[in-house]
C-alpha positions as a printed NumPy array, in Angstrom:
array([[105.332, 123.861,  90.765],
       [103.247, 125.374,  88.009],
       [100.072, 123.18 ,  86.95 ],
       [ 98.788, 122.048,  84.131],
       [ 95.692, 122.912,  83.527],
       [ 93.101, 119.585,  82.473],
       [ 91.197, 120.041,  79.072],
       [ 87.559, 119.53 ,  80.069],
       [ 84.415, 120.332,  78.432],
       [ 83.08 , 121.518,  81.255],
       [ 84.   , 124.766,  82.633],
       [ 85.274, 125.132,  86.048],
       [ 84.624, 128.796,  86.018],
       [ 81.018, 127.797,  85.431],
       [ 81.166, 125.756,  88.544],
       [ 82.22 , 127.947,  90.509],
       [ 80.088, 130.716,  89.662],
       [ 76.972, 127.894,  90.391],
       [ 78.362, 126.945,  93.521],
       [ 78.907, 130.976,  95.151],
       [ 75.079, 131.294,  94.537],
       [ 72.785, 130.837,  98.001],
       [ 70.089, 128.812,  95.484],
       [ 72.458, 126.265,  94.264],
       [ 71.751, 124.68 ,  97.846],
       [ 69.304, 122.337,  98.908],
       [ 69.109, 124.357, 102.569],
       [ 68.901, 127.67 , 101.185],
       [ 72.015, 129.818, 103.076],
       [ 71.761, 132.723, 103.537],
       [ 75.115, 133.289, 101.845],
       [ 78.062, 131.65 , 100.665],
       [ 81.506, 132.656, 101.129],
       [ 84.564, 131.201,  98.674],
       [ 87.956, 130.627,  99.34 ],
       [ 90.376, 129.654,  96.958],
       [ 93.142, 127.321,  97.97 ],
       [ 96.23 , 125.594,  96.361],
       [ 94.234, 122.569,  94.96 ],
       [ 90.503, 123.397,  95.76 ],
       [ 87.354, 126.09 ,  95.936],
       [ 85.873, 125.827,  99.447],
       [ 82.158, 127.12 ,  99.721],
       [ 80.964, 127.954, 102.897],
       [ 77.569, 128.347, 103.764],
       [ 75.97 , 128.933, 106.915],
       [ 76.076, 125.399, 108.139],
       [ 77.891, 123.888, 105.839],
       [ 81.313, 123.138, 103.948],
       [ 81.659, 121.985, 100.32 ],
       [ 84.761, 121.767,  98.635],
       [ 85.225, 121.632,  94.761],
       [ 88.658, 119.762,  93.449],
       [ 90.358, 121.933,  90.578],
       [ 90.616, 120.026,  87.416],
       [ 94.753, 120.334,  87.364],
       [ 97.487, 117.974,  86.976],
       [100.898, 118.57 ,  88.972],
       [103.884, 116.327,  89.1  ],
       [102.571, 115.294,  92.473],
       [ 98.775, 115.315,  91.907],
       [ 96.642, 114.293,  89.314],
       [ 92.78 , 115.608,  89.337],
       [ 92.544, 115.996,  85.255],
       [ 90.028, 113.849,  85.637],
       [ 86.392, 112.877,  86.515],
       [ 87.222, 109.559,  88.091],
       [ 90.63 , 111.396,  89.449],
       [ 88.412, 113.936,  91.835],
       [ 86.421, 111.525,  93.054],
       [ 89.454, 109.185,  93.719],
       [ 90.516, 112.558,  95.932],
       [ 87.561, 113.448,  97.221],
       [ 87.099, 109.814,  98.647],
       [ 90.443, 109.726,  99.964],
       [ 90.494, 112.905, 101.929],
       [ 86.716, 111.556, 103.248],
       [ 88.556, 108.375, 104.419],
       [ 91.363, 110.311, 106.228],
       [ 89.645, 112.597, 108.136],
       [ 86.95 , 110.192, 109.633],
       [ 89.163, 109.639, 112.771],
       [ 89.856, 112.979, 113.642],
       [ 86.834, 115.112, 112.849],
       [ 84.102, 112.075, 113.121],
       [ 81.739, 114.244, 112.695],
       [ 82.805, 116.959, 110.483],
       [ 82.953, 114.721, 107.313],
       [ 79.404, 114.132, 105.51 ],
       [ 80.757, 111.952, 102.915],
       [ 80.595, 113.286,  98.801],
       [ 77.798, 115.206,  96.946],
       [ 77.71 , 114.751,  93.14 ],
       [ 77.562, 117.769,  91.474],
       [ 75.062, 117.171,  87.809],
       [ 74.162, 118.329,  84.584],
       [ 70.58 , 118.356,  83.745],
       [ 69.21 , 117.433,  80.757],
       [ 68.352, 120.695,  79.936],
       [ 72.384, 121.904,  80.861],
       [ 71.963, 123.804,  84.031],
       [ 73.848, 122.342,  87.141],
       [ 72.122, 121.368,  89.979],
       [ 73.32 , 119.664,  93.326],
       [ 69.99 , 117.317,  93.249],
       [ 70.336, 113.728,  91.457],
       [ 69.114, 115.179,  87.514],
       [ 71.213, 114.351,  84.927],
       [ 74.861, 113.466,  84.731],
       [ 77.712, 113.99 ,  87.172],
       [ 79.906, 116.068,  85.779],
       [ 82.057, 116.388,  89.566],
       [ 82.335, 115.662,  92.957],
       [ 82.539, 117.928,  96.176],
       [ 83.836, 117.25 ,  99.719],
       [ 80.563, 117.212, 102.082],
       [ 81.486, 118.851, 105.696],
       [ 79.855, 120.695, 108.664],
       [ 80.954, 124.266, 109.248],
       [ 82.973, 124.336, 112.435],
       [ 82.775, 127.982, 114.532],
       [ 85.372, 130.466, 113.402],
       [ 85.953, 131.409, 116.639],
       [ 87.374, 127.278, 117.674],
       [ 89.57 , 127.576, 115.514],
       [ 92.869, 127.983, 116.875],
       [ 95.081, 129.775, 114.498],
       [ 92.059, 132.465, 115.179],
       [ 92.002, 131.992, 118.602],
       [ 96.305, 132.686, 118.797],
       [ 95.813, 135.645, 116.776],
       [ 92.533, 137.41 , 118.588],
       [ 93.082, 136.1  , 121.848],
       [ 90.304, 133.859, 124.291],
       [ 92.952, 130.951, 124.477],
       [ 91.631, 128.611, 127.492],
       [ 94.75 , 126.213, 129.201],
       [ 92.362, 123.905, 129.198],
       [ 91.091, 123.72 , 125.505],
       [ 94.718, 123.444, 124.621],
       [ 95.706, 120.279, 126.798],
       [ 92.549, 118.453, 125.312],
       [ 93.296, 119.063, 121.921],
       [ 97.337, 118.026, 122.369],
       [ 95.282, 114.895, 124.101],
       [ 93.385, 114.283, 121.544],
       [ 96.125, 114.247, 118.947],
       [ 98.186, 112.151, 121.299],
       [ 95.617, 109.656, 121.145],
       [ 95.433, 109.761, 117.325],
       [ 99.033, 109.486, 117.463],
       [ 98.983, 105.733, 119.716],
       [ 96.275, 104.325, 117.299],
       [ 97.232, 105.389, 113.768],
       [ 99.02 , 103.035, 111.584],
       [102.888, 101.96 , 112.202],
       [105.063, 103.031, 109.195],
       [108.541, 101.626, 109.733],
       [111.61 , 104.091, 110.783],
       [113.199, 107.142, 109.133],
       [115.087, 106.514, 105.863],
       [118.558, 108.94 , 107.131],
       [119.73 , 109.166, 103.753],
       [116.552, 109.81 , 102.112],
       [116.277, 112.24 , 104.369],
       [119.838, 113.568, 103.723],
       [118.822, 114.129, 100.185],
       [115.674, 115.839, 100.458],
       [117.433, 118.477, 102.932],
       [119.653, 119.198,  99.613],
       [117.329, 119.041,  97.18 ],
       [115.176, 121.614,  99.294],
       [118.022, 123.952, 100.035],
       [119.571, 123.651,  96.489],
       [115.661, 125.106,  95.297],
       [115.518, 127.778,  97.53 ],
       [119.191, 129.14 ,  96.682],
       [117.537, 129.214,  93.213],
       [115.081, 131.728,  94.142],
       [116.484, 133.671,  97.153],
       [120.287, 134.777,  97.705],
       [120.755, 134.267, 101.432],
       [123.546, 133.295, 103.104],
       [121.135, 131.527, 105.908],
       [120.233, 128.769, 103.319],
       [123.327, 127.126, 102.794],
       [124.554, 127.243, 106.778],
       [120.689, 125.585, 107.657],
       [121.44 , 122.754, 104.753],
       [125.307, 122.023, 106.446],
       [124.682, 122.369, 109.954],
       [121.847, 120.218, 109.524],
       [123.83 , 117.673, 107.406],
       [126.526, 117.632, 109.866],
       [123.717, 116.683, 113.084],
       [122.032, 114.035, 111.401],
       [125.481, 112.313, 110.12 ],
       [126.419, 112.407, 114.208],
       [123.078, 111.373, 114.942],
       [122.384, 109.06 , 112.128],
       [121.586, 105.794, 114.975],
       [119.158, 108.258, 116.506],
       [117.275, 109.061, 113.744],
       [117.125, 105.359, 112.128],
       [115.477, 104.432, 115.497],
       [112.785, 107.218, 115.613],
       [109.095, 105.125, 114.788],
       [107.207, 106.892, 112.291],
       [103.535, 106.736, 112.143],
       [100.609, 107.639, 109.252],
       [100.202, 110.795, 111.355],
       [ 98.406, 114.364, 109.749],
       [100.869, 115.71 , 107.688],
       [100.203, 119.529, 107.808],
       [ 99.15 , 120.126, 111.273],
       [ 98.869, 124.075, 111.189],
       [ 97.084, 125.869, 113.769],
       [ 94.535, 126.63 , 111.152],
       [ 93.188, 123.046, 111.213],
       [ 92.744, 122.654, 114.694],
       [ 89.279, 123.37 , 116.318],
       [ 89.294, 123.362, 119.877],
       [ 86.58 , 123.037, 122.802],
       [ 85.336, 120.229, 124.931],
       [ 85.451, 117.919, 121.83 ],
       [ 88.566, 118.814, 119.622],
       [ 88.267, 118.011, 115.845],
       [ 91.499, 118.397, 113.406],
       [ 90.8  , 118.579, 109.606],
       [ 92.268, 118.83 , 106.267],
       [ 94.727, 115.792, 106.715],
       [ 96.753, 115.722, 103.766],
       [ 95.458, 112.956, 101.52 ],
       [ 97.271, 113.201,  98.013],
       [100.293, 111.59 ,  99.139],
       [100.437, 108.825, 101.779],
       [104.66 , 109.422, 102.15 ],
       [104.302, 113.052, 103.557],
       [102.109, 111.08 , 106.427],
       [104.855, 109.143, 107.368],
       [106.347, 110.683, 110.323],
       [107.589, 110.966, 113.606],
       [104.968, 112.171, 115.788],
       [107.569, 114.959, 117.5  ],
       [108.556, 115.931, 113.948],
       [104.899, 116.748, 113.628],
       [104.171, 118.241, 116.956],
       [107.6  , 120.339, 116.324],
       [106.176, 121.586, 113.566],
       [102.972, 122.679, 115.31 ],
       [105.194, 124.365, 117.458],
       [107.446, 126.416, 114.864],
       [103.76 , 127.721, 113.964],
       [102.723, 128.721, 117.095],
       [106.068, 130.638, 117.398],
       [105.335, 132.301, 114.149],
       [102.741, 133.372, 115.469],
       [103.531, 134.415, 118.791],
       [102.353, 131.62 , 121.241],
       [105.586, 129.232, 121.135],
       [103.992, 127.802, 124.402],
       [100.797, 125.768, 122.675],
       [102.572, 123.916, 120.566],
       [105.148, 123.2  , 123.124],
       [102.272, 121.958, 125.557],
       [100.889, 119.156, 122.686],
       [104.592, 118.47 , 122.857],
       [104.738, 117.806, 126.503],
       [101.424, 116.095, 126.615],
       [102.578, 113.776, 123.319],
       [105.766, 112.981, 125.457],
       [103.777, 112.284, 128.805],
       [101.162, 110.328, 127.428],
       [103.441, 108.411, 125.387],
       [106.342, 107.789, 127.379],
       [108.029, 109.14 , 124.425],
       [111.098, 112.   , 125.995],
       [112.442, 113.855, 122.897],
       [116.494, 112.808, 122.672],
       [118.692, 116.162, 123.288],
       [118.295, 117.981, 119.771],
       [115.775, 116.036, 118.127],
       [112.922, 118.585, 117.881],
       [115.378, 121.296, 117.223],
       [116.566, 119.448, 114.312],
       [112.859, 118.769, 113.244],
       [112.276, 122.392, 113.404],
       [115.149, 123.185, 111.586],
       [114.356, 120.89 , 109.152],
       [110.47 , 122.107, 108.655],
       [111.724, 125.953, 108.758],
       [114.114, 125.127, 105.822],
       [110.896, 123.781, 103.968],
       [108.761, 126.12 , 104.668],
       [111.175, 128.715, 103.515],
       [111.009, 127.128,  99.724],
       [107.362, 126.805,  99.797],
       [107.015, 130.269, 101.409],
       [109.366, 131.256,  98.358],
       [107.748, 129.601,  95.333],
       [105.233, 132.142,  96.105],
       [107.57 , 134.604,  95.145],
       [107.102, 133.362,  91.267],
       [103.352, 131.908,  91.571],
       [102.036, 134.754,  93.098],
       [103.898, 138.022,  92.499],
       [101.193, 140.36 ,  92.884],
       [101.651, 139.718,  96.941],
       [105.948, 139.445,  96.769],
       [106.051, 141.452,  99.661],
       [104.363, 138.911, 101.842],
       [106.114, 135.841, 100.562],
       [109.48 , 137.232, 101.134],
       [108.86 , 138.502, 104.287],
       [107.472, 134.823, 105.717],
       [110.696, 133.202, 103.576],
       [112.772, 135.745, 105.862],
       [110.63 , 134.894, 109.013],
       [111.42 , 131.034, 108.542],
       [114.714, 130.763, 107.701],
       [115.405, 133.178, 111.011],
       [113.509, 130.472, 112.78 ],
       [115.574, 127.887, 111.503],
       [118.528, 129.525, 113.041],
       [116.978, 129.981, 116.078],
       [116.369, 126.385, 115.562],
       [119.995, 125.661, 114.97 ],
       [121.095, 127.097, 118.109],
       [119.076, 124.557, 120.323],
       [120.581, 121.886, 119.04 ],
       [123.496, 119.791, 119.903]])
C-alpha cells in the first residue's frame, strides 16, 4: 500500500545525502554505497552496515515518528541477536549540532536513529552464491543446521488458525484479480480452499513457532559459521509459523532461481533433525500458498513502481506458474 509520508522538520533527503558521504563516518570508508529498500536506506561502507528508517506511516507500520524509529530500530536489534550474534552492533544516534550540521558523534540533539551492523562478504551470501555459482554441499547443510536449531529454541506460538487462514487466501487472491486478469488466480484460491477444508485436522495440528518471517536466499550468509539477517520485526504475527511453511518458502526461492535442491536440503535437514516428516501435501500447499502471495506483492509493483512494469509482471507470471506447479504436488 501507498505511504504516507510523516511531516518532519527535518529533512530525510538531508539525511541521506549526510549519510552517502565517506566523512560522515567515524572510520573514514573509503566509500559508501546506498540501497534503497521498502522501509529503509542501507549505507554500506567498507566494514560496516547502517541502516536509516524512512519517516512513513503505512496501515501496517508506523515510523512518523522520532520515538517510532527507535521503537523499530530496537526491535529489529532484538530479533536478530540469535541468528547473526555478531552481525548486530546495537543503534547509533544520528545528531544535530548546535551549529545545524549532522554529525554521527554525540553533539547536539538526536534527530534519528540507525541500525548498527558488520558488513558480511558479498560473496557468502547465498542468493549470490545460487546466481554466480561456488555453492559448497557442505556450506548448505550447516546453514539448514543452523536454522534447524533456531527453529527447536525459538518461542512456541500456539497452532494454525484454519479459518484465518481461509480468509487471508481470499483476501489475497480477491487483490490480485484487482490488478492482474489471469485465469491462474482464481483456480490457486479454490484448489487451495478445497485442500485445506479436507485437511482442516492437519493443519489445526501443525505447531507454529516465532520463526524469521522472510527467509529469502538474500538473507542467508553461509560458511563455517552461518548468520541469517533481516528478520522481519514490524509485525510479530507474520513470525508465527510453521517451520516447513518457512523452509517451503525458502525452497519456492531457490526454484525461482534455479537451485530447487538447497532449499529442499534445509527441508530435509529441518525434518531429520526434528523428527518432524512433512504430511503428504503439506509443503505443496505451503508453497502454493506463498506463490499466491508473492504474486500480489510481486504485482503491487505493477502500480508503485511502473517505471520497471516489465519486471513486476514477469515475476507475478513466474509465481503464479509456480503455484501451479505447486498445485500439482499436492493431494
Amino acid at each position: 500500500m501507498e505511504a504516507n509520508k510523516a511531516t518532519s522538520t527535518d529533512d530525510l533527503a538531508e539525511k541521506v545525502r549526510f549519510l552517502s558521504q565517506p566523512e560522515a563516518y567515524p572510520d573514514q570508508p573509503a566509500s559508501v554505497q546506498l540501497v534503497e529498500t521498502h522501509f529503509s536506506y542501507v549505507f554500506l561502507t567498507d566494514t560496516r552496515v547502517y541502516k536509516l528508517k524512512k519517516n512513513e506511516r503505512y496501515p501496517f507500520l508506523d515510523l512518523s515518528s522520532l520515538e517510532a524509529r527507535l521503537a523499530n530500530c530496537r526491535e529489529e536489534d532484538r530479533l536478530n541477536r540469535w541468528l547473526a550474534p555478531d552481525v548486530y552492533l546495537g543503534i547509533v544516534p544520528l545528531h544535530r549540532t548546535s551549529e545545524g550540521a549532522l554529525s554521527l558523534h554525540p553533539d547536539g540533539a538526536v534527530v534519528d536513529y540507525l541500525v548498527h551492523m558488520v558488513r558480511l562478504a558479498d560473496e557468502r551470501n547465498l542468493e549470490y552464491q545460487l546466481c554466480h555459482g561456488g555453492l559448497q554441499p557442505t556450506d548448505i547443510t550447516a546453514a539448514a543446521d543452523w536454522m534447524t536449531e533456531f527453529y527447536r529454541h525459538t518461542d512456541r506460538k500456539g497452532t494454525t488458525d484454519v479459518a484465518a487462514r481461509r480468509r487471508d487466501c481470499e483476501r489475497t487472491a480477491e487483490e490480485l484479480m484487482e490488478l492482474v486478469n489471469d485465469s491462474r488466480v482464481p483456480e490457486l484460491r479454490d484448489q487451495l480452499l478445497r485442500w485445506m477444508k479436507a485437511n482442516d485436522r492437519l493443519l489445526a495440528q501443525r505447531a507454529l513457532v516465532d520463526a524469521h518471517g522472510d527467509l529469502r536466499p538474500q538473507h542467508l550468509y553461509l560458511g563455517a559459521h552461518p548468520r541469517v539477517i533481516d528478520r522481519l520485526e514490524f509485525d510479530a504475527s507474520l513470525r508465527r509459523l510453521d517451520p516447513l511453511e518457512e523452509l517451503a518458502f525458502l525452497t519456492l526461492e531457490c526454484d525461482r532461481l534455479g537451485q530447487r535442491w538447497v532449499g529442499e536440503h534445509f527441508l530435509e535437514r529441518y525434518e531429520l533433525l526434528c523428527d518432524d516428516t512433512s504430511p503428504p501435501g503439506l509443503v505443496p500447499f505451503y508453497q502454493a500458498s506463498r506463490a499466491l502471495t508473492w504474486a500480489l506483492l510481486s504485482a503491487n509493483h505493477l502500480v508503485t513502481n511502473p517505471e520497471s512494469r516489465g519486471h513486476w509482471r514477469e515475476r507475478t507470471r513466474l509465481y503464479l506458474d509456480m503455484g501451479m506447479t505447486s498445485l500439482r504436488s499436492m493431494v
